[in-house]
C-alpha positions in Angstrom: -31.3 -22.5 -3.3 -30.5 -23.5 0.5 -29.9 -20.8 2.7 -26.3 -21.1 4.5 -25.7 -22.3 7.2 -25.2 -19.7 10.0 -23.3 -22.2 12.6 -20.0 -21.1 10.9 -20.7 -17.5 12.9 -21.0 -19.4 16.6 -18.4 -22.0 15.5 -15.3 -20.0 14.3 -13.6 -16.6 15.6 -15.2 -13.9 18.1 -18.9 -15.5 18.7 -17.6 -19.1 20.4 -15.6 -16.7 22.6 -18.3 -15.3 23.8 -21.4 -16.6 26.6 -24.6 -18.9 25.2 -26.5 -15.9 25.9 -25.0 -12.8 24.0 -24.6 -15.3 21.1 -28.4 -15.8 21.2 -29.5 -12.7 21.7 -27.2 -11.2 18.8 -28.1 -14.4 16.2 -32.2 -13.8 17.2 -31.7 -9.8 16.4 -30.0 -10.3 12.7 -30.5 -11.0 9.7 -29.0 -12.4 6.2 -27.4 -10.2 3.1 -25.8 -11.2 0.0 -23.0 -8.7 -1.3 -21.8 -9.2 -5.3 -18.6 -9.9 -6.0 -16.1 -6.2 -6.7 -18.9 -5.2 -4.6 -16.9 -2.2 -2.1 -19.7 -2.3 0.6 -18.1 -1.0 3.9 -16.2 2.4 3.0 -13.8 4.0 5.5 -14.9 7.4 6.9 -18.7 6.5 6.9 -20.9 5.4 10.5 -22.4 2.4 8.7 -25.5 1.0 9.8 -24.6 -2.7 11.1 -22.3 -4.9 12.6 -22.2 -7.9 9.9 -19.9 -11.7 9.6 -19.3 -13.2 7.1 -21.1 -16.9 6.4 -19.8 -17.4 2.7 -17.5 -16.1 0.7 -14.3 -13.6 0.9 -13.9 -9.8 1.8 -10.6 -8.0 1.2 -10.1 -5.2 3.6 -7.8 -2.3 3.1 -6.5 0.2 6.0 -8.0 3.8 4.9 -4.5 5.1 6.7 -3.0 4.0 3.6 -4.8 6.0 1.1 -8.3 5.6 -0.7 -6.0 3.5 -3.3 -4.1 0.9 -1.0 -4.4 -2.7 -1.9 -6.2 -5.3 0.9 -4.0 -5.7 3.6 -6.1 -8.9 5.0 -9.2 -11.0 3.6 -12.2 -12.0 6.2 -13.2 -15.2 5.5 -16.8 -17.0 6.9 -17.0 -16.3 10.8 -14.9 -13.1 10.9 -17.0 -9.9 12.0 -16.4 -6.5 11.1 -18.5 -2.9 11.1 -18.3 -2.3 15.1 -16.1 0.9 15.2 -19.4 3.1 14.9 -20.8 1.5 17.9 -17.9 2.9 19.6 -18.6 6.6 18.2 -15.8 6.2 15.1 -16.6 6.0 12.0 -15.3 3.1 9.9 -11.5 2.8 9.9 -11.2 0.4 6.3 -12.8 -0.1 2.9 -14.1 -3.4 2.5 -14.6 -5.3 -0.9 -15.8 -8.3 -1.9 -13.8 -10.3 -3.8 -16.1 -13.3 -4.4 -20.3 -13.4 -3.7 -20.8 -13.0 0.1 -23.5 -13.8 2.1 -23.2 -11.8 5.4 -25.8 -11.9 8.5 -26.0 -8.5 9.9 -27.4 -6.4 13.1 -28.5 -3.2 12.9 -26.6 -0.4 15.1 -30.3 0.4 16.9 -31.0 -3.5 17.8 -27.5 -3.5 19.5 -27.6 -0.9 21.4 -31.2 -2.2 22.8 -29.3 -4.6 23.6 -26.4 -3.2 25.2 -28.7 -1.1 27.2 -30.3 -3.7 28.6 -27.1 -5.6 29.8 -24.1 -3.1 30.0 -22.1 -6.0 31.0 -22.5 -6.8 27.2 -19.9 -4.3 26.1 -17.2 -6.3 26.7 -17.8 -8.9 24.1 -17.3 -5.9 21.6 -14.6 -4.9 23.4 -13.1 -8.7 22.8 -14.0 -8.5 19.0 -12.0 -5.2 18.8 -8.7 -6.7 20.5 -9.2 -9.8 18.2 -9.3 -7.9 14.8 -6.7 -5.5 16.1 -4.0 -8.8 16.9 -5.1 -10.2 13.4 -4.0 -6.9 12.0 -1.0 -6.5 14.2 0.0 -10.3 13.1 0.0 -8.8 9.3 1.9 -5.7 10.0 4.7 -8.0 11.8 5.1 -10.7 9.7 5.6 -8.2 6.6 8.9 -7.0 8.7 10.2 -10.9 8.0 13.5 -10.4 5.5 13.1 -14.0 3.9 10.8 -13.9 1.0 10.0 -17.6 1.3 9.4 -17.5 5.1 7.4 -13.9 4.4 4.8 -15.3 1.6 4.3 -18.6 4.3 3.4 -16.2 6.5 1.5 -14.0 4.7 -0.7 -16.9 3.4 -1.7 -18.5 6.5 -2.6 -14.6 7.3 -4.8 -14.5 4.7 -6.0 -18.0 4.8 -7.3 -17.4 8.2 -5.1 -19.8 10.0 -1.8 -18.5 10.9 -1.3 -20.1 14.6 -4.4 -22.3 14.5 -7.9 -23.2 12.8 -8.4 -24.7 9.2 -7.4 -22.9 5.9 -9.6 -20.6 3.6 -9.4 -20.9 -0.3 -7.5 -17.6 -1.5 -9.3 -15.8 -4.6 -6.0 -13.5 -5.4 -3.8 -13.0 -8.1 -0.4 -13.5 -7.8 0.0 -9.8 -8.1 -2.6 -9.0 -5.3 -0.7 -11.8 -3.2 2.8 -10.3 -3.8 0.9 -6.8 -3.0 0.4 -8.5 0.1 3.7 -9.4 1.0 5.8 -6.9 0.1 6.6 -8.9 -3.1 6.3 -8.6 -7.1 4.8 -10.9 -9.0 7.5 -13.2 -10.2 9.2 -14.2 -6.9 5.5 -14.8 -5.5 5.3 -17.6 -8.8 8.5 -18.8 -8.4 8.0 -19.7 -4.8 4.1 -21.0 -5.3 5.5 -23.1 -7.8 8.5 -24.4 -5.1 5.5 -24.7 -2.6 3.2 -26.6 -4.6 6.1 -29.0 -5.8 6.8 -29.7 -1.7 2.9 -30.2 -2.1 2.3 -27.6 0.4 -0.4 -25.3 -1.7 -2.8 -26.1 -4.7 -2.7 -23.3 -7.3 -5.7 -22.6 -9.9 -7.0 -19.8 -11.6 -6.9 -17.0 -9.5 -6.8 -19.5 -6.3 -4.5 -20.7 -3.8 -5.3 -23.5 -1.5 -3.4 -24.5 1.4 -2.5 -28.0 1.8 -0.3 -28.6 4.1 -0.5 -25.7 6.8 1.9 -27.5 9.2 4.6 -27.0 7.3 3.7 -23.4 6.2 3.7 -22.3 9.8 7.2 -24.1 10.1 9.1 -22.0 7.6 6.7 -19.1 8.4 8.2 -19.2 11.8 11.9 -19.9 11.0 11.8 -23.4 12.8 
């Protein structure tokens, strides 16, 4: 089998935000992973040992604040990054679980910090990858407070989807009760409007899937226009 293509990581989220060099430098000290699917691989309360992004596949991530039973509040999807709060000298903040096969490319904590050490200056693309996860987060947490259930599950999937202001769409591997879990919803009104969505030809539906279609118009009820 063909092993993925990495450009996803220096084409999509934190990395293309970053300088030629620190994208080099961190791409050179890495290397590739593969995480089984129901796999939970980054548990909240540990120090881990590596900052890792996704290439392929899906990752649902659930706040620890919220007990060691909450349901995913978000999914990473190929070029988000997670693992860096023990670089910072906390331990992890969220479980993370795979929800389909994931290949992941990952740096060691060690090979970082030889890395920060030699360029201080360096610390501030973490710092950027911090503020970016946090806004994803903070995106979540304030489109859940949206009273319409229609405009709420738009949002909600464009959230997950990886694409709520801009970017292309994600598959989402979710049942309709993990998706309702996800916006504040039970299981039948999140059918009943994927069925009204897919009629305006707006999402695809299949087993356990949900593909966007037609994100322009998602965003549009998503924000009230």
């Amino acid at each position: 089998m063909p092993a993925p293509d990495l450009s996803i990581l220096t084409s999509r989220g934190w990395l293309p935000n970053t300088p030629a060099e620190f994208r080099d430098a961190l791409m050179t000290a890495g290397q590739e992973d593969s995480v089984d699917a129901g796999c939970l691989f980054n548990r909240a309360g540990e120090t881990g040992r590596a900052l890792w992004g996704v290439v392929t596949g899906q990752i649902a991530v659930s706040s620890a604040m919220n007990g060691a039973d909450a349901g995913p509040g978000i999914l990473f999807n190929p070029g988000d990054w997670g693992g860096y709060m023990p670089l910072f000298g906390r331990v992890r903040p969220a479980n993370c679980r795979a929800i389909t096969d994931v290949r992941l490319f990952q740096i060691g904590y060690p090979a970082i910090r030889r890395l920060l050490e030699d360029r201080p200056g360096w610390w501030e693309y973490l710092g950027l990858l911090a503020m970016m996860n946090g806004l994803a987060f903070a995106t979540v947490a304030v489109d859940l407070l949206i009273p319409g259930s229609e405009r709420r599950l738009a949002a909600t999937l464009l959230n997950l989807a990886g694409c709520r202001r801009e970017g292309d769409p994600f598959t989402l591997h979710l049942s309709l009760t993990e998706l309702g879990e996800m916006a504040n919803l039970s299981r039948h009104p999140v059918a009943d409007i994927l069925s009204t969505f897919e009629s305006r030809n707006w999402v695809a539906r299949g087993y356990r899937t949900t593909r966007l279609v037609n994100v322009g118009a998602l965003r549009q009820l998503a924000d009230g226009d």
